[in-house]
MIKOLVEX-211992 format. One line per field, with one value per residue (C-alpha): residue number from 1; residue in three letters; y, x, z. Coordinates in pm, 1 decimal, padded with zeros to 6 digits. Example, Ala and Ser with C-alpha at 12.3 -4.5 7.8 and 13.67 -1.06 7.14 Angstrom:
% MIKOLVEX-211992
k [1:2]
r [ALA:SER]
yy [-00450.0:-00106.0]
xx [01230.0:01367.0]
zz [00780.0:00714.0]
//
This chain:
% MIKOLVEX-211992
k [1:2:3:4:5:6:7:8:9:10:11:12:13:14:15:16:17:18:19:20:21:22:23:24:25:26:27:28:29:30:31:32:33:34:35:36:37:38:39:40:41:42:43:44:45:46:47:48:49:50:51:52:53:54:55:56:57:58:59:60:61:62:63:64:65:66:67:68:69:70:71:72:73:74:75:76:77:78:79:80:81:82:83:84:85:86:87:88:89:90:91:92:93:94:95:96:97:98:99:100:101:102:103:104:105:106:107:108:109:110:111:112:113:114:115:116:117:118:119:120:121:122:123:124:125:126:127:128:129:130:131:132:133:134:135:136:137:138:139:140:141:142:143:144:145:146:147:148:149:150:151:152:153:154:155:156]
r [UNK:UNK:UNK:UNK:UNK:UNK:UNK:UNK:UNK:UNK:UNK:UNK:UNK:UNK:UNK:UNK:UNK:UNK:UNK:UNK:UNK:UNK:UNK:UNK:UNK:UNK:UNK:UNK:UNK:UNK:UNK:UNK:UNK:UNK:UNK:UNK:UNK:UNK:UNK:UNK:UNK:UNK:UNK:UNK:UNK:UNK:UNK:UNK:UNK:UNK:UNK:UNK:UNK:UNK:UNK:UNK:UNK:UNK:UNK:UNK:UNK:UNK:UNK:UNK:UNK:UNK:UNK:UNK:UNK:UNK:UNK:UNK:UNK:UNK:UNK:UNK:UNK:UNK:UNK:UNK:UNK:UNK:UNK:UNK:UNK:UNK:UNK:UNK:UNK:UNK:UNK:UNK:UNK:UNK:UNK:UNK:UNK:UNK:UNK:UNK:UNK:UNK:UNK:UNK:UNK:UNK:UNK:UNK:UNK:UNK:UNK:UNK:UNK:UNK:UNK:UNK:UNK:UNK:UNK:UNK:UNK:UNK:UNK:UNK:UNK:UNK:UNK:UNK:UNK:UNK:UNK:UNK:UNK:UNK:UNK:UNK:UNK:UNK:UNK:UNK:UNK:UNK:UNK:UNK:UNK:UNK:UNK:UNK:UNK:UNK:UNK:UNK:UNK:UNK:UNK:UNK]
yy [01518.5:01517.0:01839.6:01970.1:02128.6:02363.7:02363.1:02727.1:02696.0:03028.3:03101.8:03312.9:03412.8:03186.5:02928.8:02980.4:02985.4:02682.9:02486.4:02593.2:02494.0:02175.3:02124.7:02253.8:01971.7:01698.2:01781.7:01851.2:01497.8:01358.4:01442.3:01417.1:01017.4:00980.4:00695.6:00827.3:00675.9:00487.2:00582.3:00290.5:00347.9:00402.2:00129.2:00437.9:00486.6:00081.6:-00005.4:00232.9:00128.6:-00239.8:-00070.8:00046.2:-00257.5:-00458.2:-00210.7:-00248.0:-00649.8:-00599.5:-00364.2:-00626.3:-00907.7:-00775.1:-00679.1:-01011.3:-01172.6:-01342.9:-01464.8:-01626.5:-01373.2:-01149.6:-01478.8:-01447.5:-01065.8:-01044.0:-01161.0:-01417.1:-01157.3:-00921.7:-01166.1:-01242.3:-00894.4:-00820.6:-01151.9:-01057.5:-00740.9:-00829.3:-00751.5:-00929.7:-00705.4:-00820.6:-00561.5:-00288.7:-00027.0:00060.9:00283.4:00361.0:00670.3:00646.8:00962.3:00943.3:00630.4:00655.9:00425.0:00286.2:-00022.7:-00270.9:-00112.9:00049.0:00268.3:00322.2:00658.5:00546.0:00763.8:00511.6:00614.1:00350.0:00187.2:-00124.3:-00282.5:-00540.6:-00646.5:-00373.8:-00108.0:00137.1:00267.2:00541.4:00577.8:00769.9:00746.7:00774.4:00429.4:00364.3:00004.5:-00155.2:-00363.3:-00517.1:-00798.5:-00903.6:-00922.9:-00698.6:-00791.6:-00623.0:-00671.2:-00400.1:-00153.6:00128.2:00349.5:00395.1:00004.1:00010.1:-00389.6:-00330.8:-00173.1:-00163.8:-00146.5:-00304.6]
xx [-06748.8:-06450.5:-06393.2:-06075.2:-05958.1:-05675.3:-05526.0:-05365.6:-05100.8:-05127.5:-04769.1:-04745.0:-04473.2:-04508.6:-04588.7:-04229.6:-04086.4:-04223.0:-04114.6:-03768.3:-03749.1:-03869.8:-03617.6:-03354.1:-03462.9:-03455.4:-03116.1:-02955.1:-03055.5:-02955.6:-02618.7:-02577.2:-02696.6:-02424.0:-02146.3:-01978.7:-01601.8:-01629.0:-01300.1:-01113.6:-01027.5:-00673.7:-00456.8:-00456.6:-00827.0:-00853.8:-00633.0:-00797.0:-01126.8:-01022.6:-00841.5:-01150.6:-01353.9:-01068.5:-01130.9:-01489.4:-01513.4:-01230.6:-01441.1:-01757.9:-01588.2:-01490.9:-01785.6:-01912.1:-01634.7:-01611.2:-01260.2:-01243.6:-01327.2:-01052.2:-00823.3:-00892.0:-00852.9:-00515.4:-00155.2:-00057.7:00114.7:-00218.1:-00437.5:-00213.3:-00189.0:-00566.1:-00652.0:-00372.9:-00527.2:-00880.0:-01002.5:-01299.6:-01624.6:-02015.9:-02094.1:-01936.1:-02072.0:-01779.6:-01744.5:-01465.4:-01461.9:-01138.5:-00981.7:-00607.8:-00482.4:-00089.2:00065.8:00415.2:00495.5:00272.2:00251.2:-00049.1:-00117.6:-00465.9:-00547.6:-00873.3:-01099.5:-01260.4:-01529.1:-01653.4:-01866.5:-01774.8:-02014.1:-01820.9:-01978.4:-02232.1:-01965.5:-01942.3:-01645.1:-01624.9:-01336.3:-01218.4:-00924.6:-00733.9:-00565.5:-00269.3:-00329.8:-00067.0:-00199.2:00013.3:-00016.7:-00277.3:-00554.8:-00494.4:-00456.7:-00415.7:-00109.8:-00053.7:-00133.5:00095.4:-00097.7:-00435.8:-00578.1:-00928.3:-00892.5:-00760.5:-01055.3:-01223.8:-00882.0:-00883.0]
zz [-05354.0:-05124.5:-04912.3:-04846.9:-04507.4:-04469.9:-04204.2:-04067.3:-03769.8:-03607.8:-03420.7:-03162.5:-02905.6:-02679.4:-02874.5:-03056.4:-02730.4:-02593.7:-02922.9:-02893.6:-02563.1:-02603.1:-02902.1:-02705.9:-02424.2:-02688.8:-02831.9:-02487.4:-02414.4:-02686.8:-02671.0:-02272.2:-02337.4:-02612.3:-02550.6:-02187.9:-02100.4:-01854.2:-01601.6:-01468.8:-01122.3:-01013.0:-00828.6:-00502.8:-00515.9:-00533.2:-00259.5:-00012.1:-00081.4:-00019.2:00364.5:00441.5:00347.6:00578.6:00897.3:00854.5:00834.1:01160.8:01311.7:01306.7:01391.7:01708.1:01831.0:01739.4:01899.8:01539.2:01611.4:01240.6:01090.6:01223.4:01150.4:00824.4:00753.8:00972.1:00952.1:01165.9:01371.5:01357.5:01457.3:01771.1:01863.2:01831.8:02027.1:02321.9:02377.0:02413.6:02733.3:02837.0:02774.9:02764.1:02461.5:02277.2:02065.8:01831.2:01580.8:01296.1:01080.5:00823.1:00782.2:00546.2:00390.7:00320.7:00042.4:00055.8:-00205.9:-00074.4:00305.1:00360.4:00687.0:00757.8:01005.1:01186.3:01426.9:01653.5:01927.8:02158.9:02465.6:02655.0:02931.6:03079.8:03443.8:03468.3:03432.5:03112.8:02971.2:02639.6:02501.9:02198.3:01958.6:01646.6:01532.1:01261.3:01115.2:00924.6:00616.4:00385.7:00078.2:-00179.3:-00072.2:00172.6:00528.3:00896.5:01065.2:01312.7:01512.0:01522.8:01759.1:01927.1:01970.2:01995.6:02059.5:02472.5:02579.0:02872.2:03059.3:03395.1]
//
């Protein structure tokens, strides 16, 4: 003898509800997974990226006194103009917040807000700024400062 069950699905309300939504879930996810374009990034967006990248690796050679390293990312007319202006200093706290990156051909001018604290001898100086770099060529490279040097502090 074999029994047979029936089985009765009772729908209410919120049972409907709560069906639909999940459906609606599952569909919605479905299609938001689906095959995306991926956006290649534009030669502007690229090329600032790389300026800040350059101020950054500047930014902690100096205070390492990593005079290679700031060799290697400057000109040979950048890194004489950085190394002539260092002034002697025990530690420095310095910090560079990139605010507008202007691109002409291959000339790239870099607006940098710079904040920062020298001890040189026992004696603190803060000092504050806003800094045009100059980078040019591929990869990209410093090779001056048009205004606002960070690199001559602490003054004597």
């Amino acid at each position: 003898m074999s029994t047979r069950y029936k089985l009765q699905v009772t729908y209410t309300r919120g049972n409907i509800c709560t069906l639909s939504l999940i459906f609606c879930s599952i569909l919605l996810f479905i299609t938001a997974c689906g095959g995306k374009e991926v956006k290649k990034e534009s030669y502007d967006y690229r090329i600032t990226r790389e300026a800040f990248s350059v101020a950054e690796a500047l930014r902690t050679a100096y205070v390492k006194k990593d005079f290679s390293s700031i060799q290697e990312l400057s000109t040979k007319e950048g890194y004489s103009e950085i190394v002539d202006s260092i002034r002697h200093f025990d530690s420095v706290e310095l910090t560079f917040t990139p605010k507008w990156v202007e691109i002409e051909k291959s000339k790239i001018y870099l607006n940098v807000a710079w904040k920062g604290i020298w001890i040189a001898g026992g004696e603190t100086t803060r000092e504050r700024g806003m800094a045009v770099f100059l980078l040019d060529g591929s990869p990209l490279k410093f090779s001056k400062v048009l205004r606002g040097s960070p690199f001559k502090y602490p003054e004597r």
